[in-house]
SEKOL-983191 format. One record per residue (C-alpha): x, y, z; residue in one letter. Coordinates in nm, 2 decimals. Each point is the difference from the previous one (the first is absolute). Layout:
R  u  v  w  residu
R  X  Y  Z  a $
...
END
This chain:
R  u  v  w  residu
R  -0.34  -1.04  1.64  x $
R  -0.34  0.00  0.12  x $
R  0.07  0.40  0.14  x $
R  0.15  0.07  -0.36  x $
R  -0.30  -0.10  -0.20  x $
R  -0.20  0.12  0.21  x $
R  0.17  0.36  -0.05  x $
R  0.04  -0.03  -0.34  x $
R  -0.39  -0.06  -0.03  x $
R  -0.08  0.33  0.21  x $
R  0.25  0.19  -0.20  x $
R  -0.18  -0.09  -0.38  x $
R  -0.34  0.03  0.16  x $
R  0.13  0.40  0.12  x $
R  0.12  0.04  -0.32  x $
R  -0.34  -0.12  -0.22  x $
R  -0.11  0.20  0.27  x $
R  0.20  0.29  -0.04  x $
R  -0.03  -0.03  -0.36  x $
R  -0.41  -0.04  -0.03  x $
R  -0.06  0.32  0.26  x $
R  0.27  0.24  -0.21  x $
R  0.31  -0.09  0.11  x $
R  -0.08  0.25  0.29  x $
R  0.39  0.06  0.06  x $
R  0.10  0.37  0.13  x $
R  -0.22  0.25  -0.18  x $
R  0.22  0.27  -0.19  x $
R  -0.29  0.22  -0.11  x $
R  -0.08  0.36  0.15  x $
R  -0.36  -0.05  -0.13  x $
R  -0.31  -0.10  0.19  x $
R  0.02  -0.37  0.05  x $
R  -0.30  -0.15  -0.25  x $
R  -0.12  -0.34  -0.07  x $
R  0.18  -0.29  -0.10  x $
R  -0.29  -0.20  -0.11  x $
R  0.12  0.00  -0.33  x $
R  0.36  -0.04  0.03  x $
R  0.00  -0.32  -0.19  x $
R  -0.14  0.12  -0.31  x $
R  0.24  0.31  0.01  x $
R  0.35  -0.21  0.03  x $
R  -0.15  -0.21  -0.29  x $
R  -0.07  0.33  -0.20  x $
R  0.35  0.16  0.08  x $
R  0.17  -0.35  -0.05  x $
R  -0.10  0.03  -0.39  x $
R  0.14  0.35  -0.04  x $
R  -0.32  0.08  -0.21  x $
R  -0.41  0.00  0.05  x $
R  -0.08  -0.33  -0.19  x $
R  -0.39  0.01  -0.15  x $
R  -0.10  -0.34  0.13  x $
R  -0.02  0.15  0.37  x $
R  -0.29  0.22  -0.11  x $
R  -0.26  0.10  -0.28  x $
R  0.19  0.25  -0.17  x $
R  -0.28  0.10  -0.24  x $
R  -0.12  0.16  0.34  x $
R  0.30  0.03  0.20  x $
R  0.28  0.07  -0.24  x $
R  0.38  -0.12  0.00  x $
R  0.24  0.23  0.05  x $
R  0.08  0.21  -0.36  x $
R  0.33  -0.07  0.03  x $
R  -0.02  -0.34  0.24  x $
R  0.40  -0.06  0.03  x $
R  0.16  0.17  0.29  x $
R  0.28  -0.25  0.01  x $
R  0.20  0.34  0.02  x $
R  -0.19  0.13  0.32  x $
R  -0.06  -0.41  0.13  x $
R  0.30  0.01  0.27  x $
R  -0.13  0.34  0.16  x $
R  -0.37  -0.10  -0.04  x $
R  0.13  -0.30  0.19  x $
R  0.16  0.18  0.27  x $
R  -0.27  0.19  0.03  x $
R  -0.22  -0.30  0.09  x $
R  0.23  -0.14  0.23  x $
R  0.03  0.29  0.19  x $
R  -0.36  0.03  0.09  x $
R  -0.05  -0.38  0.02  x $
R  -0.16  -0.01  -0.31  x $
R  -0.33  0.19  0.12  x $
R  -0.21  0.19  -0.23  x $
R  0.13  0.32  -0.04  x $
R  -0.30  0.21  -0.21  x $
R  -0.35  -0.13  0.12  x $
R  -0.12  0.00  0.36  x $
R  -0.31  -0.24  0.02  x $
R  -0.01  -0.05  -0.36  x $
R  0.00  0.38  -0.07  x $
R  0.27  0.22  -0.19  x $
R  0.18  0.21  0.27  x $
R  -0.03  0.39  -0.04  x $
R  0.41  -0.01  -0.13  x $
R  -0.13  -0.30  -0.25  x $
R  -0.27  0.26  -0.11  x $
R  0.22  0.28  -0.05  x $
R  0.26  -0.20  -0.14  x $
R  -0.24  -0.15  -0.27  x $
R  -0.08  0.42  -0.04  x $
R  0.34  0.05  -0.06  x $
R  0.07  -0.26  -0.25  x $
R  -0.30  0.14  -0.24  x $
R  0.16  0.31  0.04  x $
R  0.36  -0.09  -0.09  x $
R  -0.01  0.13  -0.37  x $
R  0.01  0.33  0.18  x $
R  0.32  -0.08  0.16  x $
R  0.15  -0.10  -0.37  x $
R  -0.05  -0.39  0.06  x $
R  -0.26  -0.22  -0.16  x $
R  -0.28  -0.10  0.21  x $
R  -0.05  -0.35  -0.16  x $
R  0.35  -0.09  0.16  x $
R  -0.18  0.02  0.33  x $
R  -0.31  -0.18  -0.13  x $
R  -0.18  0.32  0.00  x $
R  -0.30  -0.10  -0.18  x $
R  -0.06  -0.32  0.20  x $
R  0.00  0.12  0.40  x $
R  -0.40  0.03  -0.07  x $
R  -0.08  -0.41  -0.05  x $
R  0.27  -0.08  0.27  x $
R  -0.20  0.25  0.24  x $
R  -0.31  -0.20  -0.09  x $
R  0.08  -0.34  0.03  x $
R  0.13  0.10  0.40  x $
R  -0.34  -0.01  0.04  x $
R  -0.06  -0.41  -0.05  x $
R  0.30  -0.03  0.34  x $
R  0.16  -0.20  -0.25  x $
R  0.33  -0.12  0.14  x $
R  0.12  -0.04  -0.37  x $
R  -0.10  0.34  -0.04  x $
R  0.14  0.17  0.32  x $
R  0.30  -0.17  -0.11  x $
R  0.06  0.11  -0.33  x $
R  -0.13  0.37  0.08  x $
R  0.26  -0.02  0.25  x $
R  0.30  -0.09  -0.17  x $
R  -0.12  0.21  -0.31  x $
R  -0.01  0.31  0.23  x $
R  0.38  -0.10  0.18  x $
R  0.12  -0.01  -0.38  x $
R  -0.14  0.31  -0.15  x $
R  0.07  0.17  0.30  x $
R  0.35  -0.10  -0.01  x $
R  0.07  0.07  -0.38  x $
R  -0.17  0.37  0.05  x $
R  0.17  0.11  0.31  x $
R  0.38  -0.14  -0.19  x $
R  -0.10  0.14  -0.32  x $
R  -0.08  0.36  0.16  x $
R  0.34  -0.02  0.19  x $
R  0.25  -0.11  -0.21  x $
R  -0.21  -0.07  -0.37  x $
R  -0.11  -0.29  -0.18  x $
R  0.34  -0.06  -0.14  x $
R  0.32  0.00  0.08  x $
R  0.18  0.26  -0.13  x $
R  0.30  -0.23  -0.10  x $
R  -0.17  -0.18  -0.28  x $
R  0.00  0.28  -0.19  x $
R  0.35  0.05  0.06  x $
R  -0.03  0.31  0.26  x $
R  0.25  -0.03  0.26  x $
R  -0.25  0.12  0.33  x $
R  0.04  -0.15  0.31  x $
R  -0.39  -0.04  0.06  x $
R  0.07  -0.30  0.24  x $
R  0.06  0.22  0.25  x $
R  -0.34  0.15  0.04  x $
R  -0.15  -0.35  0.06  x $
R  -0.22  -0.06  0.30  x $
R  -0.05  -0.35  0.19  x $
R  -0.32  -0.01  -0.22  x $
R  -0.12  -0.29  0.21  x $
R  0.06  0.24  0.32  x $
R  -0.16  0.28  -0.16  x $
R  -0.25  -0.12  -0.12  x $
R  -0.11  -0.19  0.32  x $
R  0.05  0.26  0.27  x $
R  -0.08  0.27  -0.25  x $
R  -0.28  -0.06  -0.25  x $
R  -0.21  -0.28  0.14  x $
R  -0.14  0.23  0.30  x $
R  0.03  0.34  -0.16  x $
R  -0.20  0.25  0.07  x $
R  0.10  0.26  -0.28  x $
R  0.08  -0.20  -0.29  x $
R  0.07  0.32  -0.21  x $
R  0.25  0.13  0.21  x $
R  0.17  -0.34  0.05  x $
R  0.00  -0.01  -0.38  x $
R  0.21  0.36  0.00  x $
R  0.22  -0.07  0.22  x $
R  0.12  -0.30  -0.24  x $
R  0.01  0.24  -0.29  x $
R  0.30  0.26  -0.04  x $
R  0.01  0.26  0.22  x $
R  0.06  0.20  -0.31  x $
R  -0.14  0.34  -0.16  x $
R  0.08  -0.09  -0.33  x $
R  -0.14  -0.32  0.03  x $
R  -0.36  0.10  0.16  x $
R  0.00  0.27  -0.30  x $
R  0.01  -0.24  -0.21  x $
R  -0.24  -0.21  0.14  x $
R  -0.25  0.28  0.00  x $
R  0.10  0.06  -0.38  x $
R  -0.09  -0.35  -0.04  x $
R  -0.34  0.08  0.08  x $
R  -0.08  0.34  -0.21  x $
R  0.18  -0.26  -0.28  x $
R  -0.25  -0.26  0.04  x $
R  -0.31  0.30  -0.06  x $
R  0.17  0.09  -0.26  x $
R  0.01  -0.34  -0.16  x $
R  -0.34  -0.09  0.10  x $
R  -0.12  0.38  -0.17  x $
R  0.27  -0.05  -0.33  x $
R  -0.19  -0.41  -0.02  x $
R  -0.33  0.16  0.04  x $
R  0.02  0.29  -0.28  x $
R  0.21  -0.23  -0.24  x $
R  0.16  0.26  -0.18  x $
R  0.16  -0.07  -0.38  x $
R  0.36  0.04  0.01  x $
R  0.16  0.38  -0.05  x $
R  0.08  0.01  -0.37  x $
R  0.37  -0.02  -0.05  x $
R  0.21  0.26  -0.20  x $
R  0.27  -0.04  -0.22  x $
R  0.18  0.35  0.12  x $
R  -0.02  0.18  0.34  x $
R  -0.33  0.30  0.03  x $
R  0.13  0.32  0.09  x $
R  -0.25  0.25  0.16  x $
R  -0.20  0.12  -0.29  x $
R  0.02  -0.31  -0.21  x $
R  -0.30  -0.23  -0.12  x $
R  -0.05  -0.30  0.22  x $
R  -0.35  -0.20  -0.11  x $
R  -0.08  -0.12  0.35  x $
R  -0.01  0.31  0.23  x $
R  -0.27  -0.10  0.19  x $
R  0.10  -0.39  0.05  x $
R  0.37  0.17  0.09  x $
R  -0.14  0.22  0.29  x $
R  -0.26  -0.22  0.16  x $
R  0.35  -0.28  0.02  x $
R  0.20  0.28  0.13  x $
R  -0.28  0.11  0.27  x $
R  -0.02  -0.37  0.14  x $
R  0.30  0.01  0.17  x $
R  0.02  0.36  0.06  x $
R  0.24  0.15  -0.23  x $
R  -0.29  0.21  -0.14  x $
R  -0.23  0.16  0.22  x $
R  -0.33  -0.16  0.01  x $
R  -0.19  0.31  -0.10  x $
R  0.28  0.09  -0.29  x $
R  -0.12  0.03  -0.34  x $
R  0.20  0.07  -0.30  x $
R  0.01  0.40  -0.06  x $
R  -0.02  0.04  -0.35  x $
R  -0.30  0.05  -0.21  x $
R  0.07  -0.30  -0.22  x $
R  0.07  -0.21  0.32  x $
R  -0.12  -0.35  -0.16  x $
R  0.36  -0.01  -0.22  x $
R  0.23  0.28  0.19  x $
R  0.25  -0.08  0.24  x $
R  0.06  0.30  0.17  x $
R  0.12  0.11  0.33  x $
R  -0.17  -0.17  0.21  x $
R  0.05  -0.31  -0.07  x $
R  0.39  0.06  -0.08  x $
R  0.00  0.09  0.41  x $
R  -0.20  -0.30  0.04  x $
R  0.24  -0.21  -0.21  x $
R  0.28  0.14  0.17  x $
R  -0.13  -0.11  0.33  x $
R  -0.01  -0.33  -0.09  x $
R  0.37  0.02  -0.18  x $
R  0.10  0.07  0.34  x $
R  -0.14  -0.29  0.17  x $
R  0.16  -0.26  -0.23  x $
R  0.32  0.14  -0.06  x $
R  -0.09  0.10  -0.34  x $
R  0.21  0.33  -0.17  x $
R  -0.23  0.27  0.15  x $
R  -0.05  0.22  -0.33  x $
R  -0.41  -0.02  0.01  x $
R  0.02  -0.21  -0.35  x $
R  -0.26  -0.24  -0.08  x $
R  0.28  -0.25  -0.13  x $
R  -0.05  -0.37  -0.09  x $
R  0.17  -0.09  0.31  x $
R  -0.26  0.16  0.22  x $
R  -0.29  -0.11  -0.16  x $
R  0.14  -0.33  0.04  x $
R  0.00  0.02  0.34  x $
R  -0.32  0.21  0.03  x $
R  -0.14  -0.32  -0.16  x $
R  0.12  -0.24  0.27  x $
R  -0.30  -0.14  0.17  x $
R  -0.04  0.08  0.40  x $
R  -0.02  -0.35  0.10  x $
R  0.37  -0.02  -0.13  x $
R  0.08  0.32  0.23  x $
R  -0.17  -0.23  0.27  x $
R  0.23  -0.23  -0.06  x $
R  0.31  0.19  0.07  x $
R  -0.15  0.15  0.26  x $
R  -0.03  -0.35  0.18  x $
R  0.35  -0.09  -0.09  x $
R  0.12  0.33  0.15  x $
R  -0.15  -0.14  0.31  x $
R  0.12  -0.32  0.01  x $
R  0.37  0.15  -0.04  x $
R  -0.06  0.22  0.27  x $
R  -0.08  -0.31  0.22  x $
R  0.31  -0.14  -0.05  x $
R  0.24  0.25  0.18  x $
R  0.07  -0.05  0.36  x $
R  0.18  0.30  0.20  x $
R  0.18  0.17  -0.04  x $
R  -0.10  0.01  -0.42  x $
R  -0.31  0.05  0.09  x $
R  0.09  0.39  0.03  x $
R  0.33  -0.05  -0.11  x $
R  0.18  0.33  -0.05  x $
R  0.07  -0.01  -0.37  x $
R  -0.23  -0.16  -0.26  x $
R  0.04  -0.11  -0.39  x $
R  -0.31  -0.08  -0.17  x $
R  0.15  -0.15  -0.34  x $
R  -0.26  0.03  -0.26  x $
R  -0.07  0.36  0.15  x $
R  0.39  0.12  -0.08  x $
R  -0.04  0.18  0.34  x $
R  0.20  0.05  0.36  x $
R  -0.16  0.09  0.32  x $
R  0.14  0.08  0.29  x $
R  -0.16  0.05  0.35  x $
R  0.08  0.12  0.38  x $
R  0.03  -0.22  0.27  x $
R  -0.38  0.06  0.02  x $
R  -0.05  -0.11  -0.32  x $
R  -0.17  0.34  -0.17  x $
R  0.16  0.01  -0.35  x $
R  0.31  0.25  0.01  x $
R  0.09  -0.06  -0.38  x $
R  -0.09  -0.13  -0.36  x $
R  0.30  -0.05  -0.27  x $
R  0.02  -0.18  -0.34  x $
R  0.13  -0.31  -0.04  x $
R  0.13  -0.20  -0.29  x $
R  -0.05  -0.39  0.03  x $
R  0.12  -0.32  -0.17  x $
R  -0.08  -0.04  -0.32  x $
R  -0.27  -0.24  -0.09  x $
R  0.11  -0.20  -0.24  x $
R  0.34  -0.20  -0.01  x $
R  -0.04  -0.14  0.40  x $
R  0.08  0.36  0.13  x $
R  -0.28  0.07  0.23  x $
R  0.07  0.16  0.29  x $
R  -0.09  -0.26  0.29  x $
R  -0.26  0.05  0.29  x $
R  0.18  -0.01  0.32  x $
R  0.01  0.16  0.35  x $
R  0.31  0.06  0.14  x $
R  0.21  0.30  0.24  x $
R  0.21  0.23  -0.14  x $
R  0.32  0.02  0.17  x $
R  0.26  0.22  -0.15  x $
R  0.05  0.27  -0.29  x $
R  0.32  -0.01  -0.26  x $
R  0.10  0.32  -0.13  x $
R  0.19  0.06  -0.31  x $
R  -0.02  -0.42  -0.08  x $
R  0.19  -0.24  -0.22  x $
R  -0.20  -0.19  -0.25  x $
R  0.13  -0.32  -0.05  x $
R  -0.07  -0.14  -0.31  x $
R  -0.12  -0.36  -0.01  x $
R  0.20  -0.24  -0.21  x $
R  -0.32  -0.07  -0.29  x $
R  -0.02  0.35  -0.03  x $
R  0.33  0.07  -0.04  x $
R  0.07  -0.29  -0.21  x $
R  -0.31  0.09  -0.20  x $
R  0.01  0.40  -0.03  x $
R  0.35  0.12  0.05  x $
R  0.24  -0.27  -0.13  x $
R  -0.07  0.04  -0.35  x $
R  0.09  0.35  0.03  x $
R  0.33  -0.08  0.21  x $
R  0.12  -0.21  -0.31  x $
R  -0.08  0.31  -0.26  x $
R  0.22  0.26  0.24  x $
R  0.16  -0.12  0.34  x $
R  -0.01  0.39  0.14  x $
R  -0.42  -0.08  -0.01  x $
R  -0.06  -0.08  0.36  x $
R  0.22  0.35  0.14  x $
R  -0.20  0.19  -0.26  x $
R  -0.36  -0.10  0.13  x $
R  0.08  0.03  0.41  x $
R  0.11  -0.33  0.04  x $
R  0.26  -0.18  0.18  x $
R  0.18  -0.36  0.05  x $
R  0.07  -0.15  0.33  x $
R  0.13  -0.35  0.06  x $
R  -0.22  -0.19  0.31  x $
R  0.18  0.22  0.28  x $
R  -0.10  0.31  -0.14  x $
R  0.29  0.10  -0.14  x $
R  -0.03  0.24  -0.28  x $
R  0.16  -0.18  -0.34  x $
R  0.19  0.18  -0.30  x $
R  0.11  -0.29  -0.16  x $
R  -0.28  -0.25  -0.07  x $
R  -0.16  -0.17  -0.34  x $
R  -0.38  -0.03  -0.17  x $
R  0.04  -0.38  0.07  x $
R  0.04  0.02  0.34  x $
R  -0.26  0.24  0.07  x $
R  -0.20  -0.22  -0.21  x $
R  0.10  -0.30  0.18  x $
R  -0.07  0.15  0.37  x $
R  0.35  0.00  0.10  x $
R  0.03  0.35  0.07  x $
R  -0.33  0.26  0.08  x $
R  -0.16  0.27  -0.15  x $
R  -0.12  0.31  0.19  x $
R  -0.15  0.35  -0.04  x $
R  0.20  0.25  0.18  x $
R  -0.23  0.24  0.15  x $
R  -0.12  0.32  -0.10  x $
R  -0.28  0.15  -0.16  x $
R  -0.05  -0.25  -0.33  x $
R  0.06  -0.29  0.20  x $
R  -0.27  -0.23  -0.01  x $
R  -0.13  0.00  0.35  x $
R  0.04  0.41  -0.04  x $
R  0.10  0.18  0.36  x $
R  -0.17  -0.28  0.28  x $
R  -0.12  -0.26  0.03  x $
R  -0.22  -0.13  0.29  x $
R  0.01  -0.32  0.12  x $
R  -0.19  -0.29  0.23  x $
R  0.19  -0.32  -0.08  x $
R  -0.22  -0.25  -0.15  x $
R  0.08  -0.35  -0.24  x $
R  -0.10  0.19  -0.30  x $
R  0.23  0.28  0.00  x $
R  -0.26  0.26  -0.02  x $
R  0.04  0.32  0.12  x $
R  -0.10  0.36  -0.01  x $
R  0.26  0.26  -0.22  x $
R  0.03  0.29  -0.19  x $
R  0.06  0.03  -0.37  x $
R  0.15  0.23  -0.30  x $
R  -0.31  -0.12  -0.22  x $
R  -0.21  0.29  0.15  x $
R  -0.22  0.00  -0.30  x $
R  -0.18  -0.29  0.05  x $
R  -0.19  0.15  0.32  x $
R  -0.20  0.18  -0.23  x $
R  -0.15  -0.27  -0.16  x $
R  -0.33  -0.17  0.16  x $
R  0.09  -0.34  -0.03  x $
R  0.36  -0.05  0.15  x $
R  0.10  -0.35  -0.03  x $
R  0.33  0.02  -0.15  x $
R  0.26  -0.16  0.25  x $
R  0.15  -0.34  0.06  x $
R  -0.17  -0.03  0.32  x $
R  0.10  0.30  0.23  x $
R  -0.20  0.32  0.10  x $
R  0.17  0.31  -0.13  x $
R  -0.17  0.31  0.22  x $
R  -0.07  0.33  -0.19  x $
R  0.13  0.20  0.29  x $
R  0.29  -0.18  0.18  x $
R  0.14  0.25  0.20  x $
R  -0.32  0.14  0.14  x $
R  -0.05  -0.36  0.08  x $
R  0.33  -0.02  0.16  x $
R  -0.09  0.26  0.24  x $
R  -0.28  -0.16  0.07  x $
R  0.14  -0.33  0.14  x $
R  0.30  0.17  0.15  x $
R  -0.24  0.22  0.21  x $
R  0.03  -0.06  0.38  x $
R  0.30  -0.33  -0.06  x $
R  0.24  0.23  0.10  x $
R  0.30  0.21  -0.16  x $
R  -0.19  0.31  -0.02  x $
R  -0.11  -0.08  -0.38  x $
R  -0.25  0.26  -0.22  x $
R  -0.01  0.06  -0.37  x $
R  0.32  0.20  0.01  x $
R  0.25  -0.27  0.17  x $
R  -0.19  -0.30  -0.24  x $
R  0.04  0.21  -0.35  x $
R  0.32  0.08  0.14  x $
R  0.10  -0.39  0.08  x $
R  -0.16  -0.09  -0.37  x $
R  0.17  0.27  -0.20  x $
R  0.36  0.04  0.16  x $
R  0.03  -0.23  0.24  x $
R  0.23  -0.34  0.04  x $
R  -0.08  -0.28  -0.21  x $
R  -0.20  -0.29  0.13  x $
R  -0.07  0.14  0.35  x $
R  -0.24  -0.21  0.18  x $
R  -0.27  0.15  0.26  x $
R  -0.13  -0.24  0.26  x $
R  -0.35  0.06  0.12  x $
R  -0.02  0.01  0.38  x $
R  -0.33  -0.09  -0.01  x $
R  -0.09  -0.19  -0.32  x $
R  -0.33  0.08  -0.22  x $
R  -0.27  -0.28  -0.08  x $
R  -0.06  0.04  -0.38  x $
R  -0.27  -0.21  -0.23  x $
R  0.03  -0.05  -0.34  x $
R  -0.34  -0.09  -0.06  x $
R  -0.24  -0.05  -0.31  x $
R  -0.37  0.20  0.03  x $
R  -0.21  0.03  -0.32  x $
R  -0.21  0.21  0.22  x $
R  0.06  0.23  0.26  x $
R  -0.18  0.23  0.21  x $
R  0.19  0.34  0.03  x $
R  0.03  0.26  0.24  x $
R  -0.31  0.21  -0.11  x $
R  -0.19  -0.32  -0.03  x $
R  0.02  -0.03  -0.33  x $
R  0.05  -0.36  -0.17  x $
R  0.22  -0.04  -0.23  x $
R  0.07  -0.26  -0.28  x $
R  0.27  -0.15  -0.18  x $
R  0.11  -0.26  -0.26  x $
R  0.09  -0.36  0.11  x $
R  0.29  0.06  -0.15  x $
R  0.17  -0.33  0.13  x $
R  -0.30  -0.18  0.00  x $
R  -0.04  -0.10  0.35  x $
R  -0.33  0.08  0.07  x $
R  -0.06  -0.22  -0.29  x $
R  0.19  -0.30  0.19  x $
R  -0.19  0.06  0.29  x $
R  -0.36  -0.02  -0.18  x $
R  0.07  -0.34  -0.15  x $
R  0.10  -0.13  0.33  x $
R  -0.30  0.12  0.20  x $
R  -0.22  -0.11  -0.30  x $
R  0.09  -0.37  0.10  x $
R  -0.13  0.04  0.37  x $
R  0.14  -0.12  0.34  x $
R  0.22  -0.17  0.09  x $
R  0.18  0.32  -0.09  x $
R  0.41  -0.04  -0.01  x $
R  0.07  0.07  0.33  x $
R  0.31  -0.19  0.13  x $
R  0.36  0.24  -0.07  x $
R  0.22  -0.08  -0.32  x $
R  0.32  0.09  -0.09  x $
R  0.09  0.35  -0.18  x $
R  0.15  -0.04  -0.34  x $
R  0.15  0.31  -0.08  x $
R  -0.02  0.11  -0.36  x $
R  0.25  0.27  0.03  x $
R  0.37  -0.07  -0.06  x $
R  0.26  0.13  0.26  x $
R  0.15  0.38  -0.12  x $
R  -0.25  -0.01  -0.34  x $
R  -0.28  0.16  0.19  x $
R  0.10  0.41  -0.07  x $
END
């Protein structure tokens, strides 16, 4: 008994022991080993999940702006315990070089589309300051305010500040996580090259550093539009044409020289320049047309002044969405091979080394009525040619009964056939039991049917896929969101061709019009090697010539994503389900 107490006193005294001196256990961390005088104020600090203002003067040494990181409290946590809770950003009361050029970075986030206050930007300056006193209250809370930031920069820079999934947006941006307690140890604490650590988290994408470098000629721009503070453009009540009177020449061509549709030494050409619109500025108009996917006719119409009007911190502000989208895709959507940008109405598709082979039209779901065409990533594995179109049973109930009961010879007259759930084609069936579901609707193929000559498909919940179309007409128009949810291309077959190039089978132009135009019904293509495509949702986009281009919110997404960054960290973060909006087969 005697031995037994006498054990169980050495074993709580190790452990006070233990617990007092760090809990030295096994020491995870590939940094420099560093003090652990101050390991008891740090456990307290982490233990709270948040920077309480009782541990220090905050009218000197500020709080965190955004103090909970109950969202980041199980890696900051880990982090700790894996060095033994030593300091990790001070040596001898000092900020480290990788503090400083962390702190550097974090002032300079607006550049990388984030807001610097969410990394306590403005407040780096007094914490710096108070170092100086040795305060262990203050080492602390530097500390832990430096893990935090740290942390919530390098994740929002790899995978964004949200997760893509509480807006709806089926991408699988879990999978391009680090260990952020890891990283962040053996990575950032004893950096050398802070800037090129802070690259390598970012996308290894074209398209996303032009962006980021549009980002910047957009934030001049704003700073030169707040400085100037120009009056509106007057509106007009019919388009200009070149030669007609427009009362704000001047006004018209300094806003069209800002971003560069208009030279900057361009002046109007007529004598009576002050009221003239005249060719010059129609060239300059249609620049800009071009750029947000406006009719190109050189008009001054409503609908370009309107947008001419649009101030540049809100073209910022798309511009910093843009980036945050880009952030979310992991490989291989990163520089996936085939690319729908929804409010743009546009396809892309690239090589295998990602240099843009292609641009096509699009038409997208509608925007009213729950028909919007959802933002997913996904492979495309096979190609239908000559396909059914089976008719869902609201829509038949809702569009095609009616007109069974006035004339049973309707459905044979418009293409369409009856098959019971084998698929076996019907003759003798009624309105009621079409009505009722009891017996299906389809489209027999051919050039009306619905889906027109292919169809393209990456199997997905919402029953979205890529297709051709009879409705030819609508391609001209410049907004195109007129479907229940799929993406009708403008030139399928060239598409076709596309895909089919290298799987195998020997296919070109020829053998796919052939296949689309007199070939067997319903024949499916397997992809040997399937594509990665993205349908994806960019207000603004940086194009090949380096030109940026803008477009509506026509969903309002970027809208969704403002209010939520607007409220501050903790950002939503954690996956949740996909609702899909879309109905199964009412998505041509």
């Amino acid at each position: 008994m005697k031995v037994s107490l006498r054990s169980a006193g050495t074993a709580f005294a190790l452990t006070v022991l233990l617990f007092t001196n760090g809990c030295h256990r096994h020491r995870k961390s590939k940094s420099a080993p560093n003090t652990t005088a101050y390991s008891d104020n740090l456990h307290e600090l982490v233990q709270k999940k948040a920077l309480p203002p009782e541990k220090v003067n905050t009218t000197k040494v500020p709080n965190l702006r955004w103090p909970n990181f109950s969202d980041y409290e199980t890696i900051v946590s880990t982090f700790y315990d894996d060095r033994n809770y030593e300091v990790a950003w001070t040596r001898d009361g000092a900020p480290t070089a990788s503090a400083t050029a962390f702190i550097e970075q974090f002032r300079n986030a607006g550049s990388k589309g984030l807001i610097p206050e969410d990394y306590d930007a403005p407040r780096w300056a007094d914490r710096v300051q108070a170092l100086t006193s040795k305060s262990a209250d203050a080492i602390s809370l530097f500390d832990v305010a430096m893990t935090v930031n740290v942390m919530r920069y390098i994740s929002d820079l790899r995978i964004g500040r949200v997760n893509p999934s509480h807006f709806n947006f089926e991408i699988p941006v879990e999978d391009k996580k680090y260990d952020l307690a890891e990283f962040v140890s053996d990575n950032a604490v004893d950096s050398t090259d802070v800037p090129k650590l802070i690259a390598g988290v970012e996308p290894d994408s074209e398209e996303y550093r032009k962006t980021e470098a549009a980002l910047a000629h957009y934030l001049d721009l704003a700073k030169q539009q707040e400085q100037a503070q120009p009056e509106p453009l007057p509106m007009v009540a019919k388009p200009v044409s070149v030669g007609g009177s427009y009362p704000a020449v001047g006004a018209l061509l300094t806003r069209l020289q800002l971003e560069g549709d208009a030279e900057s030494g361009s002046a109007p050409s007529t004598a009576t320049a002050s009221t003239i619109f005249d060719s010059t500025l129609s060239d300059a108009v249609k620049h800009y047309q071009h750029r947000h996917g406006f009719t190109e006719d050189g008009k001054l119409t409503p609908q370009t002044i309107k947008s001419l009007n649009v101030q540049m911190t809100y073209r910022v502000t798309q511009l910093q969405d843009s980036l945050e989208r880009w952030r979310w895709l992991p490989d291989p959507y990163l520089h996936a091979r085939l690319m729908v940008n929804l409010p743009e109405f546009v396809l892309r598709g690239f090589d295998p080394d990602h240099k843009l082979d292609f641009t096509m039209r699009v038409v997208v779901g509608k925007v009213m009525g729950q028909h919007e065409t959802p933002v997913f990533t996904h492979m495309m594995k096979y190609l239908v040619f000559r396909p059914y179109w089976s008719v869902p049973v609201d829509i038949a109930r809702k569009e095609l009964v009616p007109h069974m009961e006035a004339s049973h010879g309707y459905l044979a007259s418009k293409n369409f056939e009856v098959t019971n759930n084998k698929g076996m084609v019907l003759t003798d069936y009624t309105a009621k039991q079409v009505a009722q579901g009891a017996v299906m609707v389809r489209e027999k193929p051919g050039p009306k049917n619905s889906l027109g000559l292919v169809k393209f498909i990456f199997p997905n919940q919402y029953d979205i896929y890529l297709h051709s179309t009879p409705a030819v007409s609508l391609f001209e128009q410049t907004r195109r969101d007129f479907s229940h949810g799929c993406i009708r291309v403008q030139k399928p077959a060239d598409l076709a061709a596309w895909v089919l190039q290298g799987q195998g089978g020997d296919w070109d132009l020829d053998k796919v019009q052939e296949a689309m135009n007199s070939g067997p019904d319903n024949r499916t293509v397997s992809l040997k090697t399937p594509l990665p495509i993205v349908i994806f949702y960019l207000t603004a986009i940086v194009v090949d010539d380096d030109e940026v281009h803008f477009f509506d919110d026509i969903y309002n997404y970027d809208s969704e994503m403002q209010q939520v960054f607007a409220k501050g960290p903790p950002y939503p973060i954690k996956p949740t389900p996909i609702e899909p909006k879309t109905k199964p087969g009412d998505t041509v």
